[in-house]
N, C-alpha and C positions, 0 to 999 in steps of 0.2 A: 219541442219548441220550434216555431216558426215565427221570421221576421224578417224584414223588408226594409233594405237600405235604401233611402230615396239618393240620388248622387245630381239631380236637378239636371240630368240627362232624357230627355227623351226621346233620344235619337238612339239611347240603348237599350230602351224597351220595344225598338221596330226591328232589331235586330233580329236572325231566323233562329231557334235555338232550338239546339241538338243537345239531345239527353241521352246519353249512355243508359245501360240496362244494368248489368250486373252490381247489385251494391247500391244504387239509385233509384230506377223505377222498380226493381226487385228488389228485395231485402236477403239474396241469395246468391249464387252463382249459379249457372242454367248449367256450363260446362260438367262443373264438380257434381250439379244432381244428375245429369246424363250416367257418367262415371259411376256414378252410385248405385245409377237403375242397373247398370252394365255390370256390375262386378258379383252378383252369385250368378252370372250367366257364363254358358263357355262362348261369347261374344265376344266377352271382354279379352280373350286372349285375339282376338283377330285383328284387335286395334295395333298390334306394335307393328306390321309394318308401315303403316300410315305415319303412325311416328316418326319414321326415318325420313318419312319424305319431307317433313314439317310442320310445323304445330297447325297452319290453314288447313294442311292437308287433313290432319288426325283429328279437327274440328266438324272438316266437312263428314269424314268416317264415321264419327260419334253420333254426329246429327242425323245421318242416314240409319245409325242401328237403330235409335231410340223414336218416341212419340212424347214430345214434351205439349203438355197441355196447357196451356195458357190460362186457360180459367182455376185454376188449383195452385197459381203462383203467386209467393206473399208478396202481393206489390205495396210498395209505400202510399199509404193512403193521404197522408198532409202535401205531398209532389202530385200525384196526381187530383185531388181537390184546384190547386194551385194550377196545373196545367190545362185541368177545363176552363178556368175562367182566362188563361192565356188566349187558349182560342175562340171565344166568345172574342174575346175583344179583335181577332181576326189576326193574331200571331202564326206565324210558318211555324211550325214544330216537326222534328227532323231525328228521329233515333238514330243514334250514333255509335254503334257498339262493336265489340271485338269478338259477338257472339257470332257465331256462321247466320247466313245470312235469312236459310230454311228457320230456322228458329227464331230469329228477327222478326221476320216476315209475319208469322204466326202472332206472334206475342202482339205486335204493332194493329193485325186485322182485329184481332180481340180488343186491345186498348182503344183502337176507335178515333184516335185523337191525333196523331200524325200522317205527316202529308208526303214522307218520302223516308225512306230508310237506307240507311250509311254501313254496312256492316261486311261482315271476312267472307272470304268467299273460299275456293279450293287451294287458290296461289295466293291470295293476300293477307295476312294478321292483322286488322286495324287495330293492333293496340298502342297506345302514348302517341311515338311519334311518326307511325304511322298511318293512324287516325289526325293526325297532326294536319299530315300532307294531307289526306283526302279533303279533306274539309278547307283548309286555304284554298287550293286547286279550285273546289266548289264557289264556295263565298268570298274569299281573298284575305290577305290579313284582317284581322279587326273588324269582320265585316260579319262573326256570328256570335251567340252567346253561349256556353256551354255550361250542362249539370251534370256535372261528377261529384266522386266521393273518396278517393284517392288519392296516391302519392304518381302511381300512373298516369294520372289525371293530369298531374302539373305539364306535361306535355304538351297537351290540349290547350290547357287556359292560356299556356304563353302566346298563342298564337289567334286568343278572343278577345273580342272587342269588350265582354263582361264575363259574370261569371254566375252559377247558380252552385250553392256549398252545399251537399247534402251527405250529413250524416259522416263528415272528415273526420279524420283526428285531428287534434285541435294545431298540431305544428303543421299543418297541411292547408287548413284553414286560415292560419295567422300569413302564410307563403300569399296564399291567394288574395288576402285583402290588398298586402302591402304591393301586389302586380296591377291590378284592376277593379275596374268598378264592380262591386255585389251587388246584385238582385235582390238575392233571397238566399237566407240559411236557414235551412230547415237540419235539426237536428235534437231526433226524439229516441234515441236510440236506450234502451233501460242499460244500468251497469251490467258489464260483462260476466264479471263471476257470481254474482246470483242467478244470473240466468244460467251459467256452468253449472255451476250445483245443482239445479232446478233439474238441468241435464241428467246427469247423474243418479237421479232417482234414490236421494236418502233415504227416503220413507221407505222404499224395498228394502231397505239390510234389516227390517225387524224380521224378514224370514229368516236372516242366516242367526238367528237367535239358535235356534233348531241343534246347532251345532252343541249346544251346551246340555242336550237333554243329558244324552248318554252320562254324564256326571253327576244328573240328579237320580237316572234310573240304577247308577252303582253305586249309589248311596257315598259318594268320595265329595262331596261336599268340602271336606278339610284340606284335602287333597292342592297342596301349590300347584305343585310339576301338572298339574292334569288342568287346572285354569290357567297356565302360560301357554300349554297347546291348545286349548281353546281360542284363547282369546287372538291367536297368531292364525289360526283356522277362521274365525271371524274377519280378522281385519283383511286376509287373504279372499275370501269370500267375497266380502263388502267392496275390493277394489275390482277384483274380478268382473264381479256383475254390474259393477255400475259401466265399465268397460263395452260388456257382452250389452246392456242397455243400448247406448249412447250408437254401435255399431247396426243395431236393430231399426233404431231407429231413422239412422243413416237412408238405411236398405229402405226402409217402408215411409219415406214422405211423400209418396202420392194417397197410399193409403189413409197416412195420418190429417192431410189433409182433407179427407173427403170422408174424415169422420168428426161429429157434434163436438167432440170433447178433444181427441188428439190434434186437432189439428191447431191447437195451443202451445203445443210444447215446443222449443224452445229450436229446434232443427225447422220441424214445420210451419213456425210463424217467422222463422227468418232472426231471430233475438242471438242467437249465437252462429256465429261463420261456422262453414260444412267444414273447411279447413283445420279451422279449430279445434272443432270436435275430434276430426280424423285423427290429428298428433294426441290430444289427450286421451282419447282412446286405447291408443298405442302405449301411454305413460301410462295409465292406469293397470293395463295388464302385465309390466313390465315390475310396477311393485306388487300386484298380486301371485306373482309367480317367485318375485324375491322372499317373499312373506314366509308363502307355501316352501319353500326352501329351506327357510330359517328351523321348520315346524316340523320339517321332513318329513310333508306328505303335496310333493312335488302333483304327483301325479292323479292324485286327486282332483286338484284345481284344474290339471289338464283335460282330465277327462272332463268335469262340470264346463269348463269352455269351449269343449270340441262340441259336445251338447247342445249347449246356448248355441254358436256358431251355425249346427249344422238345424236347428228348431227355427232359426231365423232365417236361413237363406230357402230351405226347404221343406222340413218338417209341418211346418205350422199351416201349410195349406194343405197337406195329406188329412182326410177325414179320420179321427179316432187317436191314429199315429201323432199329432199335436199334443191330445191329452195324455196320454199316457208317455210321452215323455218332458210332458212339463209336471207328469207326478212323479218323474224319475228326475226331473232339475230341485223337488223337496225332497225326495230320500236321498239325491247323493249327501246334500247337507249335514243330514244325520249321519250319514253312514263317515264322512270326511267329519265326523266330530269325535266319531268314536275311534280313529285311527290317529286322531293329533292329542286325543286324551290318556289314551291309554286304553280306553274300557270299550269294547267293540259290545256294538246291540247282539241283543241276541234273537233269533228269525223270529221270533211271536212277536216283536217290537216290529222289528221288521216289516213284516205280514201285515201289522198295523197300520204302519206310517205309508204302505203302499196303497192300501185301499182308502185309507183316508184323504191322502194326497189325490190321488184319483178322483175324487168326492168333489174338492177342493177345484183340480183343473177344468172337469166339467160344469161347477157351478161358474168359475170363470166364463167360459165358454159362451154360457146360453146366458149370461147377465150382460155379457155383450151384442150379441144377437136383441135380444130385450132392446137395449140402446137403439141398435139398427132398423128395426120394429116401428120405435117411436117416434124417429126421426122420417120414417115413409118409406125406409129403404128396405128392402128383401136379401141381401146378400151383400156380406161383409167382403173389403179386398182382402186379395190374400188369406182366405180361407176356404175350407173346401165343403162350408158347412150353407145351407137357406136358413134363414127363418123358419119355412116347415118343419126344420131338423129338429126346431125348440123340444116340445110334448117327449120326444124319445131319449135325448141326450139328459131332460128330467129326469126321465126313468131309470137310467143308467147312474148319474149322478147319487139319486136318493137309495138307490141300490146298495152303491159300493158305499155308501154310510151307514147301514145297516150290519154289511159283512163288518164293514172295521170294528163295528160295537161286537159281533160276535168274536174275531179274532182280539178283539182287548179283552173280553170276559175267559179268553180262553189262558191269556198272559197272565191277568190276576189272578186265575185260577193255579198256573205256576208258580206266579211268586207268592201265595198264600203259603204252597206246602214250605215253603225255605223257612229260613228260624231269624230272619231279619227282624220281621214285624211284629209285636209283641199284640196287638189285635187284627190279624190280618182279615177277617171278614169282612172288617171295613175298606177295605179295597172295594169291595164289589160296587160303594159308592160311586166310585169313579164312572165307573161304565153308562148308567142312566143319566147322569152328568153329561158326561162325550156324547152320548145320542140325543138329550136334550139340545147341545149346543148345533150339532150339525142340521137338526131339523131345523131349530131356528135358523140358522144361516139360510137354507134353500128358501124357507117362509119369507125370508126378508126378499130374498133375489126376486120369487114370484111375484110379489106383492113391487117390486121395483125402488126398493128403497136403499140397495146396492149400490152405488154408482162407483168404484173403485174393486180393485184387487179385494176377492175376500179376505186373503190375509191382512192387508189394509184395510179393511172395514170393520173385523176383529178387531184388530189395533185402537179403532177409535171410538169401540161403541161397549158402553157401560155394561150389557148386560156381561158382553162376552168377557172381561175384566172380571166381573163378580161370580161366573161360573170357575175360571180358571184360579184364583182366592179359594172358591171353597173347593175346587179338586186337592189344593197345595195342602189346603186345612186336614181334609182324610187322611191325605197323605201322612201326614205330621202325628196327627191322633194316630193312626195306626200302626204307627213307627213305635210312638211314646206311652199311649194309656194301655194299663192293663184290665181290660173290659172284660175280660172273660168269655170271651168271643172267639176265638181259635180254635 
């Protein structure tokens, strides 16, 4: 929402106006993503002496470790529509901000549209009321207009001649009316906690499904005590990773940015504060680890986090080293199900769920490359992979989906001889099943009809539902008919 208080002033539309950045002309904080880029770096430990000297100083530090890029910054798009036709009409416009001044400077030669820039330097914080003074000192009381978006901010207005409201809280905004004349409140910001959520990546807990195989593969179905650790190994799961997400993501907003599709999500369009996300972050893996407690398999979760943690800050740009440990972020799930159930897999399961997942992180892989392909780009951030890479990481991919089909024929071949199944030949169903579903998955990827997580694509697409229906069916017939097949 954008609108325009006329106040039948026009002597406070010639006013110079200075716009803050962080929160205003970004939908970000430039600081907290510096911090961000800095922190799987050993950089980030060089920052605390800076700190001691003061927050200018540890800004200027910051600014010097990092390369903040001004074209990959989610600027609010309704404030700067509105501040071009400011300067058509031949308005002074003046960034005003508590950012260091290097990163000012940048950000303002990009925007194109101001004519001088107010910003910290090594000794100064221009934040609230020190941005106060600079700006009196400059123009005099009441002699500029100011667009903020905070509570910070009220420092500033008390000493403008007007005010420009963007994107306040609404006790912040009501403060500013009842002070001065408004310009303009611009205020399009979507509710908070669906964009939380959206953070958080629900749609991914349908992997930590996984957790529950090991109950169907020991036939304990009836089994309470083994669906209470399930289900405490899920929900432990489910906090965890939305956690190891949400921090991932943190890490990679320049990447996400300067990708077709990520750079929607909710860190990289600016929809939820980097703040925010950091505390929640933090809460989420605080009840993921109370969970895992509860379920007594602490260590589990620890390890699948050290994983995540260590895939995000470094792994994931190592060629190969990526996939094969994002096929070991699907087997620990199994393997953390069969230790909160009761019923540990046993290695032909095993053997299985590692090749398959393997299958799985590869078709990931190159369905993103695909993406990158299409869009004109040859090399994704933060990976260690080309576009040329595609044709062989196929190979590898349709490979280890082949192996999985032998090592499952090799499993049902085990659980044939046992005295479970009353038609155990019908097992062998399964297997052309599994291999039918995973050629189709690569088919779909090739052919570019993937655009999500294959597990997420699975999730949503009918056929892959109507093969896993008639795997459950075999399953069932050869548990209960006596076919004379054995």
């Amino acid at each position: 929402m954008s609108l325009t208080v006329d106040h039948g002033q026009t002597a406070v539309r010639a006013l110079p106006l200075c716009v803050d950045l962080d929160g205003t002309l970004v939908r970000s904080d430039t600081l907290v993503e510096s911090l961000c880029e800095l922190a799987p770096t050993a950089a980030i430990v060089t920052l605390a002496p800076a700190l001691l000297r003061g927050k200018a100083a540890f800004k200027q530090e910051v600014a010097a470790q990092t390369r903040m890029d001004p074209r990959l910054l989610p600027y609010n798009e309704p404030l700067l529509a509105w501040l071009r036709e400011q300067k058509a009409a031949g308005r002074m416009l003046v960034l005003a901000t508590a950012t260091n001044r290097a990163v000012a400077e940048g950000i303002a030669r990009h925007v194109g549209l101001f004519d001088d820039v107010v910003a910290s330097d090594d000794r100064h914080n221009l934040k609230g009321p020190a941005k106060a003074q600079a700006l009196v000192e400059r123009f005099g009381e009441r002699g500029f207009a100011y667009a903020g978006n905070d509570a910070s901010d009220l420092a500033v207005w008390r000493w403008a001649g007007s005010a420009v409201v963007v994107n306040a809280p609404g006790a912040v905004a009501a403060r500013v009316r009842d002070t001065l004349p408004v310009e303009r409140v611009i205020d399009d910001r979507p509710s908070l906690w669906p964009e939380l959520l959206r953070a958080m990546r629900p749609h991914q807990w349908v992997k930590n499904i996984l957790v529950f195989v090991p109950i169907l593969t020991a036939h304990a179905l009836g089994q309470v005590s083994a669906w209470i650790g399930g289900l405490l190994m899920f929900a432990a799961f489910c906090a965890t990773a939305s956690s190891i997400y949400m921090v991932n993501d943190l890490l990679d907003l320049k990447a996400d940015r300067a990708h077709p599709r990520k750079r929607f999500r909710p860190f990289a369009s600016g929809t939820v504060p980097l703040t925010v996300g950091i505390a929640v972050a933090a809460v989420l893996l605080l009840v993921g680890l109370g969970l895992a407690a509860l379920g007594h398999v602490v260590w589990v979760v620890c390890a699948y986090a050290a994983m995540s943690v260590g895939y995000s800050i470094i792994l994931k740009q190592l060629p190969l080293v990526d996939v094969f440990m994002l096929a070991g972020l699907y087997t620990i799930r199994l393997y953390g199900g069969g230790e909160a159930t009761g019923h540990r897999l046993s290695l032909w399961l095993l053997g299985f769920s590692s090749f398959l997942f393997l299958s799985l992180a590869l078709l990931k892989r190159v369905e993103e490359f695909m993406s990158v392909a299409s869009a004109g780009g040859s090399k994704a951030a933060r990976r260690g992979y080309t576009a040329a890479d595609v044709p062989i990481l196929q190979l590898f991919g349709v490979a280890a989906a082949f192996a999985s089909a032998i090592v499952l024929a090799l499993f049902v071949q085990a659980e044939a001889t046992g005295q479970v199944y009353r038609s155990p030949t019908l097992l062998w169903l399964v297997v052309p099943l599994m291999l039918f579903w995973q050629c189709r998955m690569w088919l779909s990827g090739a052919r570019g009809y993937m655009h999500h997580d294959p597990i997420i694509y699975a999730a949503r697409d009918w056929v892959s539902w109507t093969i896993g229906v008639a795997m459950v069916a075999v399953l069932i017939a050869a548990k209960s008919l006596p076919l004379g097949m054995g």
